[in-house]
N, C-alpha and C positions, 0 to 999 in steps of 0.2 A: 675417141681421144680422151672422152674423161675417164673410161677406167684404167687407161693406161698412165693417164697424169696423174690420177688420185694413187696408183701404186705407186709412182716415182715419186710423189711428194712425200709416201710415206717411208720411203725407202733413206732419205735426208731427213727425215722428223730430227732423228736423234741429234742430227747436229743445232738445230732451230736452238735450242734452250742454253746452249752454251754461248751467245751471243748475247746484244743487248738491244732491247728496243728503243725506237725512235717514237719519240708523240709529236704530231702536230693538232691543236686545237680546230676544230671545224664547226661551221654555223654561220650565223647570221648578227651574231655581236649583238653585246648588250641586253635587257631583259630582266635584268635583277636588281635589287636595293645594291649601292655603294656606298660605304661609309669614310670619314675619315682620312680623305685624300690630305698630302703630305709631301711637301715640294724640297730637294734635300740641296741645302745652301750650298751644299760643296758641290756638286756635280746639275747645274742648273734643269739638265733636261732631265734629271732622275724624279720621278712620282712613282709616289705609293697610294692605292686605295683600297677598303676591305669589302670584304661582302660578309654580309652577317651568316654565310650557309658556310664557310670554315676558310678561304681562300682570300690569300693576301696577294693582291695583285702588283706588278711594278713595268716598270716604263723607263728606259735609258734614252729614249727621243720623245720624250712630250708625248704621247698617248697615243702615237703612230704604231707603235709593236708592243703586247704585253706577255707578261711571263707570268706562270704561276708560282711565289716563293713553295719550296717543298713543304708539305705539310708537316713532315718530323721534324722540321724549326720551327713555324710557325703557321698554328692555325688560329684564322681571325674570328671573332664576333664583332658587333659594332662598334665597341669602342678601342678597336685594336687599330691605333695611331704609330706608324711610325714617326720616332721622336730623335731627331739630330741632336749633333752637340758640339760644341766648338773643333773635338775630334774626328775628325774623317772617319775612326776607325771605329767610336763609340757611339754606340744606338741604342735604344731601348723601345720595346714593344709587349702588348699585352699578350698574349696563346690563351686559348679556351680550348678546352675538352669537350666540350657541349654542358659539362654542369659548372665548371667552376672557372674564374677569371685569374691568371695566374704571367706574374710580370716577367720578362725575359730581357736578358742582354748579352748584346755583341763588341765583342773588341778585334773584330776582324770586316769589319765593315759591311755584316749582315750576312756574311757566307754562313756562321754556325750560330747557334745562341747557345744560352746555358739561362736555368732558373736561377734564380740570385736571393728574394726579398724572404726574409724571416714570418714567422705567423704574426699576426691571420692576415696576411698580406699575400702569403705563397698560394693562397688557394681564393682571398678576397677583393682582388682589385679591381676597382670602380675606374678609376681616371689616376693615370699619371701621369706626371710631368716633368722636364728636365730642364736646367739651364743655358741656355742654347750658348751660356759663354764658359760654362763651368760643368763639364763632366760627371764631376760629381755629386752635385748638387741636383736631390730629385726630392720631389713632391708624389705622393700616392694617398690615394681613399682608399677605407674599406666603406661598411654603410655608413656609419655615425662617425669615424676620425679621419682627420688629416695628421697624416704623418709626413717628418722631414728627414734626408741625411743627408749629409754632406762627407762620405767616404764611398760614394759611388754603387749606395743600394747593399753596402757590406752590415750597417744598423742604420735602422730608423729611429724615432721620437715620437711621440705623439704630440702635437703643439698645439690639437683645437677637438674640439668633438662637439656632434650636434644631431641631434636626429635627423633622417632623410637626406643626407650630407651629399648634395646634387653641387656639383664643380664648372660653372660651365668656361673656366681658363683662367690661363695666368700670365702675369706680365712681371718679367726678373728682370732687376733694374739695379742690378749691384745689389748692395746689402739693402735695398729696399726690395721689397715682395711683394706683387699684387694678385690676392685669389677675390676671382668672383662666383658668387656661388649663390645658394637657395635661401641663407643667413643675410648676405649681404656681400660687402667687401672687405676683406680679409687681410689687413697689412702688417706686414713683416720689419722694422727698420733696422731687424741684427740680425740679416742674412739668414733667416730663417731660425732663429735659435727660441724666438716667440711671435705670437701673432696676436694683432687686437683688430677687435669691429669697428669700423670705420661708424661713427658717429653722424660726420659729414656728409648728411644725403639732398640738401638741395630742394630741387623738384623732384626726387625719387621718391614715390610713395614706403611708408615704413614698412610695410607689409609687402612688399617687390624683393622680388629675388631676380639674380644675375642667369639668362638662358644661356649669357655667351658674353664671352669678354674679351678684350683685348687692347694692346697698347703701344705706343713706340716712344721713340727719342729721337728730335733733333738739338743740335748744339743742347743746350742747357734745359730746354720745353720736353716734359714729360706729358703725353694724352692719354687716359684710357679712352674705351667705348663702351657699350654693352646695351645688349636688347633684357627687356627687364617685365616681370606681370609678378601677379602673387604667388609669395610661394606655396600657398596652401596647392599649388597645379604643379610644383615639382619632386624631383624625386629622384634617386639612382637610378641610372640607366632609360631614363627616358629618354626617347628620341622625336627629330622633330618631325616628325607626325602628330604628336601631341599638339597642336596649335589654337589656342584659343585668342579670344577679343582680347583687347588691352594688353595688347605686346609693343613697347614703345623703345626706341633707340634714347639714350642720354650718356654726355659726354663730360668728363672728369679730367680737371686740370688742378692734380691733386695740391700744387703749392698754391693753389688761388685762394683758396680758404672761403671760394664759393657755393661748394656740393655740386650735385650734378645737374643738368641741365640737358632739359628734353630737346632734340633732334630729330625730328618726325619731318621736317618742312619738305612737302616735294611725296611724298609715301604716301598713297591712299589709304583711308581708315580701311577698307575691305582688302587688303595687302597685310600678310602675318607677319615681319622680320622676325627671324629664329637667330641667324647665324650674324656675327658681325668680324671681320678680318681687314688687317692692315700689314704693308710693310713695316719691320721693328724702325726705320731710321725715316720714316715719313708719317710726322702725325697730321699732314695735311687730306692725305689721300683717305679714306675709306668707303671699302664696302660694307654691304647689307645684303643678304641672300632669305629671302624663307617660299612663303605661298601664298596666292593668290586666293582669296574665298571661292568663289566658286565661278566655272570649275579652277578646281585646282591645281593649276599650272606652275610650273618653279619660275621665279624672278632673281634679278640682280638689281641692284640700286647700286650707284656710284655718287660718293661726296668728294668733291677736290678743295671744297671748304672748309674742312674741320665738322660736317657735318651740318653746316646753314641749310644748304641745300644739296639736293638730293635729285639725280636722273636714274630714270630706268635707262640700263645698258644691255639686257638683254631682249630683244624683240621679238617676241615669240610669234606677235602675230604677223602672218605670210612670211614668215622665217627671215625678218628683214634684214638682219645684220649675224645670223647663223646659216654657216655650211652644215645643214643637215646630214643623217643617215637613213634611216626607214622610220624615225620618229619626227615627228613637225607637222607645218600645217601643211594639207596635200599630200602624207604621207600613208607609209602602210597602220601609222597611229598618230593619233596628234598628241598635242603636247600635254593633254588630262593626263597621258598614259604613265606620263613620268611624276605627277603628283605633286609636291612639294619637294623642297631643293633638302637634305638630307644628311649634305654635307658641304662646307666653302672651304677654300685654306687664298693666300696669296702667297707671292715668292717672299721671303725673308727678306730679302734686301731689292728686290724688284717688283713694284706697285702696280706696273703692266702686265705683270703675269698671272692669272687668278683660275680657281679650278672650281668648278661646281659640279654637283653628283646629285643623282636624284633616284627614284625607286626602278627605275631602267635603264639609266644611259652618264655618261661623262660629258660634260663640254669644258673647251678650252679658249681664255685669251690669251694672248702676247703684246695687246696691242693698249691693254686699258681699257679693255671694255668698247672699242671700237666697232670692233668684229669678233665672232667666237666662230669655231668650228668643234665638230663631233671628236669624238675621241673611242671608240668603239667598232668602225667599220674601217677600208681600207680607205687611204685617202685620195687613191683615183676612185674609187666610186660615192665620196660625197657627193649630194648636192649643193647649189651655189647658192648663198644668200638671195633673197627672194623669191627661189624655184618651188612652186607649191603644185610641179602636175609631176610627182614624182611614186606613185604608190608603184608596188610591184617590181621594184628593180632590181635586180642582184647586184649581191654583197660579199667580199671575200673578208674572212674572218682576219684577223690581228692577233689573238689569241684572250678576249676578254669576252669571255661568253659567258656572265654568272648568272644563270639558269637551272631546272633541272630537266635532265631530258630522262625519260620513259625506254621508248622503242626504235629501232632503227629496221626499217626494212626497205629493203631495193628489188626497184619497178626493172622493170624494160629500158632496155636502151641508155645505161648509164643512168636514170635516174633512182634516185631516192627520198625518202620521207621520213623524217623523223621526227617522233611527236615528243611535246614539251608542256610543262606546265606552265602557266601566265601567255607565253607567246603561242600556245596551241601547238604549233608544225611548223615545220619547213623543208622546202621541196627543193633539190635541185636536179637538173637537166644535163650535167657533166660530171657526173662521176664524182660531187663533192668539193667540185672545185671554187663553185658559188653557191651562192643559198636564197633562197626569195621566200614570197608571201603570196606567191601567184598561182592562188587557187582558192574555190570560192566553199560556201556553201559550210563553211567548220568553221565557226567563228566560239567556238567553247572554251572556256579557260586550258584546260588539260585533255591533251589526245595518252590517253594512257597505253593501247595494245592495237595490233594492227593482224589482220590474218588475211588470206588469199584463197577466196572460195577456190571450186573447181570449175567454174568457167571464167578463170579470171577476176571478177569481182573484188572490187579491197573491200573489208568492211574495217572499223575504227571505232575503239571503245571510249567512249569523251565524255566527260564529265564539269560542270563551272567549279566543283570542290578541287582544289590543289594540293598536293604533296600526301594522296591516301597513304595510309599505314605507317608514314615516319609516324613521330611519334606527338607531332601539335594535330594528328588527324586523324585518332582512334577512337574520343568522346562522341556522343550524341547528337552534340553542337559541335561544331557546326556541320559533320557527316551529313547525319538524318535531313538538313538543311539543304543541303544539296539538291542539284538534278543533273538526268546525267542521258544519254542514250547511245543509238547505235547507230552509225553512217554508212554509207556506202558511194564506192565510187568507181563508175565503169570504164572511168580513162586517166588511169594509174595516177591516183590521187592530184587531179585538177580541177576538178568539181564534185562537191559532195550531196550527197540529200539523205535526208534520213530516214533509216529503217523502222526503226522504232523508238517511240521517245518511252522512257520509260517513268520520266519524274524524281529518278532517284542516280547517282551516279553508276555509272560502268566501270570497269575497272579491267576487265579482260573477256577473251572470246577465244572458241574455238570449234572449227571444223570439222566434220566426218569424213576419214576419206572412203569410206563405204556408202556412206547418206550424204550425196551431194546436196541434198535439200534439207541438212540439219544444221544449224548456226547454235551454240550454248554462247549463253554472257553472263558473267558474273555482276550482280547488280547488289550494292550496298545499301543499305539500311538496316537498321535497329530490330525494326519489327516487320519489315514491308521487305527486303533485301531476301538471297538468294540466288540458287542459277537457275536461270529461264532459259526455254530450248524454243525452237520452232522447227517443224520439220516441212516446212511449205516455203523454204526460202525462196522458190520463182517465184512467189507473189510479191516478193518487196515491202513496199509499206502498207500492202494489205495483206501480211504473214500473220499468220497468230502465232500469240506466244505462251507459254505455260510456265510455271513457277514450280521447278522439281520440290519434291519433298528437300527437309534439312538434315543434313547428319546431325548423328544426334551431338550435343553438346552445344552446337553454334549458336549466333545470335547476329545475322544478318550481315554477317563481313566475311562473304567469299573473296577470294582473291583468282589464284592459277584453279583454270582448266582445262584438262586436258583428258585425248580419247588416245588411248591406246591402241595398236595396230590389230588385236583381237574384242577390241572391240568395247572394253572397258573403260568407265569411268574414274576420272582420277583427279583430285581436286586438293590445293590448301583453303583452310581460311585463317586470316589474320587477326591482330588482337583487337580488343572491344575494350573502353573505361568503362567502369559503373559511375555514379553518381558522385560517388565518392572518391573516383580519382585512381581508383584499384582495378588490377588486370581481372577480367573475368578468365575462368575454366573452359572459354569456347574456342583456340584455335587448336589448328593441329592438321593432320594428313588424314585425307577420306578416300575410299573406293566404291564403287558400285560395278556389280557384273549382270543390272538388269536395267540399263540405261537410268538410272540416276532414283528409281523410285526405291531402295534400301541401300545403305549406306554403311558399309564395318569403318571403323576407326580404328586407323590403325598408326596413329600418333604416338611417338616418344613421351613419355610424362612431360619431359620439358618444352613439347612442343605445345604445350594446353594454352601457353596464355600470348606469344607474337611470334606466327610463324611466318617464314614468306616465301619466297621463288622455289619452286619444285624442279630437278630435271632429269629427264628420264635417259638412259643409256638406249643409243638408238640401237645398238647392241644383241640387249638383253632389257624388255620390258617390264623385268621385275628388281630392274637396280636403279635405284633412286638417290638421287643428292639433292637435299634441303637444308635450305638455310634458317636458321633461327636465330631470335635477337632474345638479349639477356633483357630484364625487365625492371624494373621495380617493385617495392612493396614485397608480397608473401616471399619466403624463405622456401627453398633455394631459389636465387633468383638470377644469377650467375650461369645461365648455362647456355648462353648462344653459341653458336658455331656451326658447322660442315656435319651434317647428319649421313650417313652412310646406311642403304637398305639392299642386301642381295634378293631378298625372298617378299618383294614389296610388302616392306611393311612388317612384316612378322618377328625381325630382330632388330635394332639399329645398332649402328658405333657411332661417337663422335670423333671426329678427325678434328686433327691443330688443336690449338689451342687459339681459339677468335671470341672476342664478347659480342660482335654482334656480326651475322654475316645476311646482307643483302640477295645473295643469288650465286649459285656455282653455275658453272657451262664446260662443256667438256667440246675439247676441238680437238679431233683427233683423238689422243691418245693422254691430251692435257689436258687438266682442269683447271680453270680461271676462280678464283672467287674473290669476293666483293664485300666490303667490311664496309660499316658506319664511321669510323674514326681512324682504322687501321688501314686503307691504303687495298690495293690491287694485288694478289696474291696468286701463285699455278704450284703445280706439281705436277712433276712428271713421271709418278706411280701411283694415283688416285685405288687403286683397286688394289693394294698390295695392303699387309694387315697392318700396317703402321706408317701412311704416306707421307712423306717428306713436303713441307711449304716452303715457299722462296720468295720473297717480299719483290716485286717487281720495285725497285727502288726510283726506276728512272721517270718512274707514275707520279706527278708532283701532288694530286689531291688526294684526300683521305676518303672520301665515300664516291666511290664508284657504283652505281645499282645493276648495272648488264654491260654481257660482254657478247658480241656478234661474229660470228667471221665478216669478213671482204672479200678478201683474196688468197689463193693458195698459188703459189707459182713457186717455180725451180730455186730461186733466189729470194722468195722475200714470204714471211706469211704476216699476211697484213689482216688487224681488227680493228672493232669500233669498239668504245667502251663509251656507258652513256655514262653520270654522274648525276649526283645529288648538290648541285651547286655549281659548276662548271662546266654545264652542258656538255656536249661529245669531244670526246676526241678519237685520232687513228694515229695506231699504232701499226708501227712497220719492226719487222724482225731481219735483218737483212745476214746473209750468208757468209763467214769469208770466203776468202779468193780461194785457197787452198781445195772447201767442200765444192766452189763452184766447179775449180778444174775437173776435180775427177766425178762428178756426178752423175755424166753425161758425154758421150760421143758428139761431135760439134762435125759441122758440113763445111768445107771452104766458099768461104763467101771474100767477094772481091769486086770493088776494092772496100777496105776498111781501113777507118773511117770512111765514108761514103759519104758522096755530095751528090744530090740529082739521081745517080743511079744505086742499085746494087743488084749484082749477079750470085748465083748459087749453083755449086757442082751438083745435083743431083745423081748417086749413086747406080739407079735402077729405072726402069722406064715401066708404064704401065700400071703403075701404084698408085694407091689413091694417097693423097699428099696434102699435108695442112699447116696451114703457118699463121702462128699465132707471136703475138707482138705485145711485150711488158713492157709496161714502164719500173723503174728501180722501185717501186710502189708497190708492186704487187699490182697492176691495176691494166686489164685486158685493153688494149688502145685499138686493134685492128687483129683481123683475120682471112684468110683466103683459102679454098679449098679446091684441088686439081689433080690430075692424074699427072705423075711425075711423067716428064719426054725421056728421060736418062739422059740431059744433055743440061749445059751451064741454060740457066732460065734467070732472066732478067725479073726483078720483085718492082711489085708498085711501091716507093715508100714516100709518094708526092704527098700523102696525108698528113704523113708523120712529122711533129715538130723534130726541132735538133735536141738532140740529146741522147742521154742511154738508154738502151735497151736490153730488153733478152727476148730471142726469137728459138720458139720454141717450132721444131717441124717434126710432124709425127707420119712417117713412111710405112704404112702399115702396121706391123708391132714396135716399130723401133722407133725411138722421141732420142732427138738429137738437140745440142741447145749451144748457144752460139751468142755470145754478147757483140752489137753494135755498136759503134756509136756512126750519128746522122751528126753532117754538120750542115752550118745555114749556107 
C-alpha cells in the first residue's frame, strides 16, 4: 500500500502548491517572556501581548483563543505596546527587525500598518505613547529625547533631552501632560508644546526616578502613581527583571501642592513593585504588580484606597484564588518558573479587569482581583482554584505558544515528542491533539535532536544552554558554561535515562544504518567540544565514547551530523565569537570518507563564519542544501541564504535571495526553507538553474527553524514547522473538489452520509483489500485489512467520530478513494 500511495500522492503533487495552507498552533501553551499586554477600550474582550522573540499576540475573547498578528505588520520586541486611541480605527505600535526599534501605524484598526516617524525616530524608538483622547497626539523617545506631535506622528519636536531617557508612562490630561521617567516627572501645561521638571517631590527621594507611572480622573481629582528607586539603576530598555531593594510606591495629587507621598502600607519590604496601573476614571482603585525576593514568584497587590493600604490579590500559594494551567503549586512547574511579573495593564475604563504577564504564562481577572484564571491553556482543561494535585495533565493549545521548539519526531501509535527550549518536550498520545509533561527522566533546559536507533531506542541531544547558534549563543559565555548530554528512552519517550553525560551541551546525533552499534553526537565547546562517536551502543551508560578528530578550521561548534548511505561522513559546524565580539573563520560544511578521522572542507567561502542545517537529497547523496546566516563585522557579510551543491561540495550556487536561512527540507519534490526574519518559504523547482521562492504568506511568524512531514494523503499534505518563538505549528494543504474528483476511482459506499452503519460494493472477490481512514488533516484515524468477498461488506466505523473523511481502499494495484461523512 505504501508504494502505491506514495506514487498516487505523487501523481496530485502538482496540484498541492496551487492551493493554500492552513495553520493551526500545537503544544502545551505558554513557556516564554510576555510583554506589554494591552486591553483595547473599544472592543472590551480585545488584548494584546508581545513576546520579546518577534510575535505580537492577540485575543478577541479575553485570552481564551489567541492569534498571531502577521509578522509583515508587526514584529514585537519587548516594548512593542499596542497603543489605542480615541479612534477605533487608529493605533500605533512599535516592529523590530531584531536591530532596530522602528514605530508603526494603523488607520484601519490593525489589519495593515505603515512606518510613519521621521529620524532618528524611524529606526530609534524607545517607548511611545499616544493620547488615548487625541489621535494625534503622540509622545516617543529615542535614547536621550523626548519628542512630541500633535499631527498624528506626520512631525515631531524635541521638547526635553536627558541622558539614559528611561519613560516608565504617561498620564494625558487635556492640555496638562504627565511623563514619569528616570529624570523625574515631566509636565506639560500647553498640550505638549513644552515640558518642565516637576520640582515638587514630597517624600520622593531627589535621586528616584519613576519605574512606572500612572494616572486617572474623577470629577475634578486628578491622581498619579508610581513605583520609584534611584536612577543611577535605570536606563532605556530595561525591563523588570532588573529589580532591586528600595523600589517604593508614592502617590501625586498634583493640585495639592504637597509632592508625593510614600504608599508602601500592606507591601512586604522583601516584595519588589516594578509595575503600577489603574482605571483612567477611578483614582481610588490601584494596582501594583512586580516580584517577590526569593523565590521569585509574580505578585499583585490591590489598593481601593488611593493607596493607604494595600492587599495581595494574587495567591499563589496552593493556587488559592487562580484556575491554573501546567504552572502553580502541584503543577508540572510552580510558580518560580514564571519569575517576576514582566508586565500589568488594567481595563481603561474597567478596574476589574487586570492582565499580568510573566517570563511563561498570562493570568487574567474580571472580577478585581477576586479570582484570576490562566490565559494560555484551553479552558476546559484549567485547573480549579485550590487544586494543587495537578502535575501531568494534558493541555490543548489556544494558539499562544511563545517558545522555541527544535525537533519534532513521531513514536508509535499516534504519539509524538517534540523538544523545546526552557520547557524541555512535550509528548502527546493522540496524534497532537493534546500535549503533557508526562515523562520522566529529561528535566534539561533544551531537548535539541532526537534520532531512533535500530532496535527502537530514542536517544535525545539535551543540553541546560538555550537557543544554541541564534545569535545571543555563539560567544564562550555562556556556551563553554553549559552542560549538556545524551538520553535515552526505550518506551517511546516516557521515561528517559542517560547515555552519557558529557559536561558540555549536545546539540545533535546520528545513527548508522550499517553500525547499529554506532551513535555520533555533536558536543559544543570552545576547546573541549566536537563529534564523539561510540561504537558499543548495547552497553548503554557504560558505552565509551571517543572525540573524532576536528575539521580543520573549527573551534568546538559542531552542529548537523550526518552518515551517508555509502557510508560517509558529513557534518556543519556553526559560528563561534571571539573575545571581541567578531565571527571567527571556523564554520562551514565538512566530509569524511574514513569515519570521521580526516576531514576535506568543503564549505562555500561564505559559509566560514554561521553556517546551519544541512540536507541531503535522499535522491542523490551528493546534492546538498544548506542554509547560512548573514553575519556581522568583516566585509562581505551579507551572504546568507539556500546554498545549492550537485557534486557534494565541489561547486556551490546560492538560490533566492534570503539574509539569513535557518534550514531547507525537501518533501517530495518541494523545498521548504526557513528564514530568521523572513517567514516560511518553498519552491517547487529547487533543482532547476534558477528556482523560483514563494512566501508561504498564510505563515504568520517570521523565524520558522524546521519543517517535518506528518501526513501525505489523497486530500491533504500535512507538516509541522517548529519556530524560533512560537513554538510548532501544523500545517494542512487541502485539495480542491475539482483534483479530489478526478484523482481517483471511488467504490459505492451506502448509505452516505452514514449513521451506525456503512456498507461497500466490492468489485472483485479473493483480493487482498485495505482501508484506510483520514481525517480532512491528513491524519490516519483507523485501518483494516481483508481479503475482498466480491460482495457489498459492512465497515466497522463504531471508532470513528462524526465527521469527514477520506477512505482510501487499495484492491490490489488499484487505490480507490471515496469521501464520507459519519454522522452522530
Amino acid at each position: 500500500m505504501k508504494t502505491i500511495l506514495t506514487t498516487f500522492l505523487l501523481s496530485i503533487s502538482s496540484f498541492i502548491f496551487g492551493q493554500s495552507f492552513t495553520w493551526e498552533s500545537v503544544g502545551i501553551g505558554g513557556g516564554g517572556a510576555l510583554f506589554e499586554p494591552a486591553l483595547n477600550p473599544h472592543q472590551p474582550q480585545e488584548l494584546y501581548a508581545a513576546s520579546d522573540l518577534g510575535a505580537l499576540y492577540k485575543t478577541e475573547d479575553l485570552g481564551r483563543n489567541w492569534s498571531v498578528v502577521p509578522f509583515g505588520q508587526i514584529a514585537t520586541s519587548s516594548n512593542s505596546r499596542m497603543i489605542f486611541t480615541d479612534n477605533p480605527l487608529i493605533r500605533y505600535c512599535i516592529t523590530s527587525n531584531g536591530f532596530e526599534f522602528l514605530p508603526k501605524k494603523s488607520t484601519d484598526g490593525g489589519q495593515t500598518w505603515q512606518y510613519f516617524a521621521p529620524p532618528p525616530l524611524d529606526v530609534e524608538t524607545w517607548n511611545l505613547f499616544a493620547d488615548p483622547d487625541d489621535a494625534n497626539r503622540l509622545l516617543a523617545t529615542s535614547y536621550s529625547e523626548l519628542w512630541f506631535s500633535n499631527d498624528g506622528g506626520q512631525s515631531f519636536d524635541v521638547v526635553y533631552s536627558a541622558p539614559d531617557l528611561y519613560i516608565g508612562g504617561v498620564f494625558w490630561d487635556g492640555d496638562q501632560i504627565y511623563v514619569g521617567g528616570r529624570t523625574g516627572l515631566l509636565i506639560s501645561t500647553n498640550g505638549g508644546a513644552g515640558f518642565e521638571l516637576s520640582t515638587l517631590l514630597g517624600e520622593l527621594p531627589g535621586n528616584y526616578g519613576m519605574l512606572s507611572m500612572t494616572g486617572a480622573r474623577t470629577g475634578d481629582e486628578v491622581r498619579l502613581f508610581c513605583v520609584a528607586r534611584d536612577s543611577n539603576t535605570m536606563w532605556p530598555g530595561m525591563l523588570a527583571t532588573e529589580f532591586w531593594a528600595d523600589q517604593d510606591i508614592f502617590r501625586l495629587d498634583p493640585t495639592s501642592g504637597n509632592g508625593w507621598v510614600r504608599t508602601n502600607t500592606g507591601i512586604p519590604v522583601d516584595d519588589f513593585p516594578f509595575f503600577v496601573a489603574m482605571a483612567r476614571n477611578d483614582i481610588q482603585t490601584i494596582y501594583t504588580a512586580g516580584a517577590k525576593g526569593w523565590p521569585n514568584f509574580p505578585w499583585v497587590y490591590k489598593s481601593e484606597d488611593s493607596g493607604e493600604t494595600w492587599q495581595d490579590v494574587f495567591l499563589t500559594e496552593n493556587n488559592a484564588n487562580i484556575a491554573t494551567g501546567w504552572q502553580g503549586d502541584g503543577g508540572d512547574q510552580n510558580w518560580w518558573w514564571g519569575g517576576n511579573a514582566t508586565g500589568f495593564t488594567v481595563a481603561p475604563e474597567n478596574p476589574d479587569i487586570a492582565v499580568i504577564t510573566d517570563l511563561g504564562f498570562i493570568h487574567i481577572t474580571e472580577n478585581g482581583g477576586e479570582t484570576w484564571r490562566q490565559a494560555y491553556v484551553h479552558p476546559s482543561d484549567q485547573n480549579p482554584p485550590g487544586d494543587t494535585d495537578n502535575a501531568h495533565q494534558k493541555y490543548h493549545s489556544i494558539g499562544l505558544e511563545q517558545t522555541s521548539a527544535w525537533w519534532v519526531e513521531k513514536l508509535q501509535d499516534d504519539q509524538i515528542f517534540i523538544g523545546y527550549s526552557d520547557i524541555t518536550g512535550i509528548r502527546s498520545d493522540d496524534g497532537g491533539t493534546s500535549w503533557s509533561f508526562d515523562y520522566s527522566g529529561n528535566d534539561w533546559n533544551s531537548t535539541y535532536h532526537l534520532v531512533r536507533g535500530a532496535d527502537g531506542t530514542l536517544y535525545a541531544a539535551v543540553s541546560d544552554i538555550h537557543d544554541l547558534y541564534q545569535s545571543t549563543r555563539l560567544a564562550d559565555s555562556p556556551v563553554d558554561e553549559g552542560n549538556g548530554a545524551v538520553l535515552y528512552s526505550t518506551d517511546e519517550a516516557k521515561t528517559w535515562q542517560v547515555l552519557h553525560d558529557f559536561g558540555h551541551p549536545v546539540v545533535y546525533l546520528a545513527t548508522d544504518p550499517a553500525n547499529p552499534g554506532t551513535l555520533y553526537a555533536s558536543v559544543v565547546h570552545s576547546t573541549e567540544g566536537g563529534i564523539f562517536v561510540t561504537h558499543d551502543l548495547n552497553n548503554g551508560a557504560n558505552s565509551n565514547w571517543t572525540r573524532l578528530p576536528a575539521p580543520p578550521r573549527t573551534e568546538g561548534h559542531p552542529f548537523n551530523i550526518l552518515v551517508l548511505e555509502d557510508g560517509r561522513l558529513l557534518t556543519t559546524w556553526s559560528g563561534r565569537l571571539d573575545d571581541d565580539g567578531s565571527f571567527t573563520l571556523s564554520s562551514g560544511v565538512f566530509i569524511s570518507d574514513d569515519g570521521g578521522q580526516n576531514w576535506a572542507d568543503r564549505s562555500h567561502p561564505d559559509m566560514q563564519r554561521w553556517t546551519k542545517d544541512l540536507f541531503v537529497d535522499p535522491q542523490n547523496p551528493d546534492t546538498w542544501l544548506v542554509g547560512v546566516f548573514s553575519h556581522w563585522g568583516a566585509w562581505p557579510n551579507e551572504v546568507g541564504g539556500v546554498y545549492r551543491t550537485f557534486d557534494a561540495g565541489q561547486t556551490w550556487s546560492l538560490l533566492g535571495d534570503f539574509y539569513r536561512v535557518e534550514s531547507c527540507r525537501l518533501i517530495g519534490e518541494r523545498l521548504f526553507v526557513c528564514t530568521e526574519t523572513e517567514g516560511l518559504w518553498f519552491s517547487e523547482n529547487p533543482f532547476d538553474p534558477a528556482p523560483q521562492f514563494r512566501l508561504i504568506e498564510s505563515f504568520p511568524f517570521g523565524h520558522p527553524t524546521r519543517v517535518f512531514p506528518d501526513q501525505l494523503s489523497p486530500d491533504a499534505l500535512s507538516v509541522y514547522v517548529t519556530s524560533f518563538g512560537t513554538g510548532t505549528w501544523r500545517g494542512n494543504l487541502i485539495i480542491n473538489s475539482t483534483t479530489q474528483t478526478n484523482s481517483a476511482p471511488t467504490l459505492n459506499l451506502f448509505p452516505n452520509p452514514a449513521k451506525g452503519q456503512l456498507w461497500v460494493d466490492l468489485p472483485a472477490s479473493g483480493v487482498p483489500t485495505r482501508f484506510e481512514w483520514y481525517d480532512l488533516g491528513g491524519h490516519l484515524k483507523k485501518w483494516t485489512s481483508l481479503v475482498s468477498p466480491g460482495a457489498p461488506l459492512k465497515l466497522d466505523i463504531a471508532t470513528l467520530r462524526p465527521g469527514v473523511y477520506i477512505l482510501l481502499t487499495q484492491m490490489g494495484e488499484t487505490v480507490f478513494r471515496n469521501k464520507v461523512v459519519i454522522e452522530d
